[in-house]
FILUMGU-542070 format. One line per 3 residues: number of its first residue (from 1); their letters; for each residue x, y, z of N, C-alpha, C. Coordinates in nm, 2 decimals, always signed. Atoms other than C-alpha are relative to their C-alpha. Example, Ala and Ser with C-alpha at 12.3 -4.5 7.8 and 13.67 -1.06 7.14 Angstrom:
REM FILUMGU-542070
1> AS> +0.09,-0.12,+0.00,+1.23,-0.45,+0.78,+0.09,+0.12,+0.00; -0.09,-0.11,+0.00,+1.37,-0.11,+0.71,-0.08,+0.11,+0.08
REM end
This chain:
REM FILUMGU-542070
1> XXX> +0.08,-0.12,+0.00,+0.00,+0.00,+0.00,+0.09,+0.12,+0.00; -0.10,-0.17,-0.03,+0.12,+0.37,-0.07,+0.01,+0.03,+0.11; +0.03,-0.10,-0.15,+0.17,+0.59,+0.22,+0.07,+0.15,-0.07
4> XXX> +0.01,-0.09,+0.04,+0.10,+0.92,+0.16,+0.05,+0.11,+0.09; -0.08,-0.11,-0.16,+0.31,+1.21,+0.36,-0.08,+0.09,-0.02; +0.09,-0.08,-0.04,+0.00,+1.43,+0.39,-0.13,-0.01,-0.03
7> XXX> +0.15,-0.01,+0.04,-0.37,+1.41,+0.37,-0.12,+0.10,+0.04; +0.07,-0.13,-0.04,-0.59,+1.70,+0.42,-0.15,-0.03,+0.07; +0.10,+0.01,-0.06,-0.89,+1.68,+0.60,-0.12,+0.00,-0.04
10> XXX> +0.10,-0.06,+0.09,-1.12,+1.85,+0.39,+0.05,+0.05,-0.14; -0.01,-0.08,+0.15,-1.08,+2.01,+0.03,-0.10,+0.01,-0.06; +0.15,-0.02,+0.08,-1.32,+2.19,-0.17,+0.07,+0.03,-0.17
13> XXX> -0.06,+0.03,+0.18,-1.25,+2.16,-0.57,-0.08,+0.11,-0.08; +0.08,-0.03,+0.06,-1.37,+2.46,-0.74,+0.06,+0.01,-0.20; -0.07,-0.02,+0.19,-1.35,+2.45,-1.17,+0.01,+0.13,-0.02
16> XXX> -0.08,-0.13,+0.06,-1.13,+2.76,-1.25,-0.05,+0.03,-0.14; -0.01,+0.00,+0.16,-1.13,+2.69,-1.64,+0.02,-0.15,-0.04; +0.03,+0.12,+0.03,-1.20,+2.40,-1.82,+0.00,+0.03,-0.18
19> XXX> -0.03,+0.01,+0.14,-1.10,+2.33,-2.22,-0.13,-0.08,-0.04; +0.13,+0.12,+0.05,-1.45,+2.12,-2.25,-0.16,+0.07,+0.05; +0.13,-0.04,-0.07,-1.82,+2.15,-2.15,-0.03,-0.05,+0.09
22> XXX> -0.01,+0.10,-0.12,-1.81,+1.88,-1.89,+0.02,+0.03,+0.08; -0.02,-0.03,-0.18,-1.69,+2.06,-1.62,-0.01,+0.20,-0.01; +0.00,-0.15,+0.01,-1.75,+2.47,-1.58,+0.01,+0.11,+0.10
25> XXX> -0.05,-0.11,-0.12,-1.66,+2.79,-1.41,-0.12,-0.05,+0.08; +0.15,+0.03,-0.10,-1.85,+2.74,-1.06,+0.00,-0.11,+0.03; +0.03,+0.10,-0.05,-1.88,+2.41,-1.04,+0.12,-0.04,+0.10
28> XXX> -0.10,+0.00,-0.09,-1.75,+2.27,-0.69,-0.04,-0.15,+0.03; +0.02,+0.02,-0.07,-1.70,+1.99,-0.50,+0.10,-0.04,+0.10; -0.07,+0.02,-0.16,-1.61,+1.89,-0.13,+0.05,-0.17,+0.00
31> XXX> -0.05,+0.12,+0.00,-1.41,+1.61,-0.03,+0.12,-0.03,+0.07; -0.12,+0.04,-0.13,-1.08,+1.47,+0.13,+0.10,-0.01,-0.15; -0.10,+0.00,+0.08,-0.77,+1.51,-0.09,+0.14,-0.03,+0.06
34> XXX> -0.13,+0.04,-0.02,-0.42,+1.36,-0.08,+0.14,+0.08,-0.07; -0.13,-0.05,+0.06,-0.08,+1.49,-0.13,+0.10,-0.08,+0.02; -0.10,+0.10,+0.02,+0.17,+1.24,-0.26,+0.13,+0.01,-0.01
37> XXX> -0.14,-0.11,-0.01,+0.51,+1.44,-0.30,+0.06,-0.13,-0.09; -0.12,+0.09,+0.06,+0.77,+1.16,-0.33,-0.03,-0.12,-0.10; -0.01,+0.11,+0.03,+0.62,+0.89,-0.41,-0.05,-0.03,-0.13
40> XXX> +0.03,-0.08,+0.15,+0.53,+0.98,-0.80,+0.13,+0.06,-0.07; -0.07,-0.10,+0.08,+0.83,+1.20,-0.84,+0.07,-0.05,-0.09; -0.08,+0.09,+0.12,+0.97,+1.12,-1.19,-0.10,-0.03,-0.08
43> XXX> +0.11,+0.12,+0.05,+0.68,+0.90,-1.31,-0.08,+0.03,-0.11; +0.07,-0.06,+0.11,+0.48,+0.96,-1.63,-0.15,-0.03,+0.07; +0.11,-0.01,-0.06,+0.14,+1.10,-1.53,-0.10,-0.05,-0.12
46> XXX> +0.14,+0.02,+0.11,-0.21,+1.01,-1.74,+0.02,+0.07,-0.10; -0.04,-0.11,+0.12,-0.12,+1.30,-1.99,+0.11,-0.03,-0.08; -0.15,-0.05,+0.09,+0.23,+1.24,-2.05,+0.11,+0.02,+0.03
49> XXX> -0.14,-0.08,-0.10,+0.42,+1.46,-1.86,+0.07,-0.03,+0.13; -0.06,-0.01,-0.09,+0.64,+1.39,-1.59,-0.03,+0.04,+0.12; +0.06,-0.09,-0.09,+0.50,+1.44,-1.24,+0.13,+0.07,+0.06
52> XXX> -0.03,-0.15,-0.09,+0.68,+1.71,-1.03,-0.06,+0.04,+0.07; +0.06,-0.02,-0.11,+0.67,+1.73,-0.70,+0.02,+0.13,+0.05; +0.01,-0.15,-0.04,+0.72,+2.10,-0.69,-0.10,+0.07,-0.08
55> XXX> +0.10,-0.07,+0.09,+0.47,+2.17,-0.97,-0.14,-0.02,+0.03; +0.17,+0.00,-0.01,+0.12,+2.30,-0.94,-0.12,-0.13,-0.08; +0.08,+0.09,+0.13,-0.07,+1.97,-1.09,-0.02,-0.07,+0.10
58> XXX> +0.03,+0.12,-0.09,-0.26,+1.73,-0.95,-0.13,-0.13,-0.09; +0.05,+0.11,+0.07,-0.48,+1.42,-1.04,-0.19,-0.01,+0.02; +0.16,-0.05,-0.02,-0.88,+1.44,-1.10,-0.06,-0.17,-0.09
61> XXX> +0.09,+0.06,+0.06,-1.08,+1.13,-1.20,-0.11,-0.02,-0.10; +0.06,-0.04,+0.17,-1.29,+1.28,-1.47,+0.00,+0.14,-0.09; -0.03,-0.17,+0.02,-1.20,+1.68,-1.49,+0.09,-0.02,-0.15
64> XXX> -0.12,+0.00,+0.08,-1.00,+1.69,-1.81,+0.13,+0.04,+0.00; -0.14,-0.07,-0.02,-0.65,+1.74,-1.83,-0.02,+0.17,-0.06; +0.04,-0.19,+0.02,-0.55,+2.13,-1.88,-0.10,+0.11,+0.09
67> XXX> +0.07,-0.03,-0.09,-0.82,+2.19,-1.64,+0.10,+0.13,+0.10; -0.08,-0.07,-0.09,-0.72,+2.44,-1.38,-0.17,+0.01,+0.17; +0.04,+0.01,-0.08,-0.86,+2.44,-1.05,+0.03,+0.05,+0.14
70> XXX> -0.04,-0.09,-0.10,-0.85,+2.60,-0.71,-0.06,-0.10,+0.11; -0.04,+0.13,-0.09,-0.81,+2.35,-0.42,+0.00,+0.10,+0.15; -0.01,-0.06,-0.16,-0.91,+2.49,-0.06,+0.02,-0.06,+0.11
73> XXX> +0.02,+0.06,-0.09,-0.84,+2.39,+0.24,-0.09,+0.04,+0.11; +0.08,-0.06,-0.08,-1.12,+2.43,+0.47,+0.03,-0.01,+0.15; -0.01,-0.01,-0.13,-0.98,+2.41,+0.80,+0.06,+0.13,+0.01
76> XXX> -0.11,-0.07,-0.03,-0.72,+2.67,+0.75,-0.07,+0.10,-0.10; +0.03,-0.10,+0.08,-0.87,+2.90,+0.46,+0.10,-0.01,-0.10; -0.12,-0.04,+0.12,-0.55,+2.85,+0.22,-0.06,-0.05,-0.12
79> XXX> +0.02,+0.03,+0.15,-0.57,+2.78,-0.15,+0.12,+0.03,-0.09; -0.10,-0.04,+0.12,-0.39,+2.73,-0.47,-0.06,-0.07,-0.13; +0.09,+0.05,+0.12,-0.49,+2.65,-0.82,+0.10,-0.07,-0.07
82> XXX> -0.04,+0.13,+0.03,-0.38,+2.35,-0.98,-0.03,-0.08,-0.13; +0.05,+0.04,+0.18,-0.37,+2.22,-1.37,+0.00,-0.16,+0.03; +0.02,+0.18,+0.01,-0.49,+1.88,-1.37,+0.10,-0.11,-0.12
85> XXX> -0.14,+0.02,+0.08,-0.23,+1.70,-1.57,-0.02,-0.22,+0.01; +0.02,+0.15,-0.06,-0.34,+1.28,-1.39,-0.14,-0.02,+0.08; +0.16,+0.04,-0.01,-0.59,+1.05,-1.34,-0.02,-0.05,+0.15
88> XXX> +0.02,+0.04,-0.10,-0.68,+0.96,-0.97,-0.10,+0.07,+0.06; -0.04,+0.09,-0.08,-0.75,+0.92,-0.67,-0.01,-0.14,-0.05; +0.04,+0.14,+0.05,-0.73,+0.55,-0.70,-0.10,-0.08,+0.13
91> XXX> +0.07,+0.07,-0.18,-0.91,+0.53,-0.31,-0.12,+0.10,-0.04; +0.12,-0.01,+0.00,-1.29,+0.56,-0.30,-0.06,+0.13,+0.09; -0.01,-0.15,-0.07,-1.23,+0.89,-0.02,+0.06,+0.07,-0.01
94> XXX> -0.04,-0.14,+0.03,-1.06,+1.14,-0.20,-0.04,+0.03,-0.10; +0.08,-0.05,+0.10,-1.20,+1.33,-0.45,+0.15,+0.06,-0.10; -0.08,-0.04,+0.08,-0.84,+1.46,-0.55,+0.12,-0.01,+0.05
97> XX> -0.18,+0.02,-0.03,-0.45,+1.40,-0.54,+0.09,+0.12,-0.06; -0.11,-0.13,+0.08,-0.22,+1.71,-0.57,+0.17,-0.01,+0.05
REM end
């Protein structure tokens, strides 16, 4: 089993911009999201590209790649926006992997 060196509590997922009609400014949702750092670093993501564990990208289940999105944490109020770039979570309680 992986082990993940952080998991957030809460995250809210709102769609920034989206290259499709499938997903649109506005739309949100809530959920529990993971942050995988090392254990990816190197690796060819769903797209293509190379993950990078210092780069803004994370992995969305059906959002299209190119996607951009804004990732809150709701305990703390922070945020950052994030180009979807891979395909996950692979676990049934996160809604997103950054």
């Amino acid at each position: 089993m992986l082990k993940f060196s952080r998991t957030l509590a809460v995250a809210w997922l709102l769609v920034f911009a989206s290259p499709v009609q499938s997903a649109s400014v506005g739309d949100t949702e809530t959920g529990i999201a993971a942050y995988y750092s090392n254990v990816f670093h190197g690796r060819r993501t769903a797209n293509g590209e190379r993950y990078d564990k210092n780069a803004y990208t994370a992995a969305h289940k059906r959002l299209p790649f190119g996607t951009r999105v804004r990732i809150t944490n709701l305990e703390n109020g922070k945020s950052v926006v994030l180009k979807i770039n891979d395909r996950g979570p692979s676990t049934e309680n996160r809604i997103v992997d950054v």
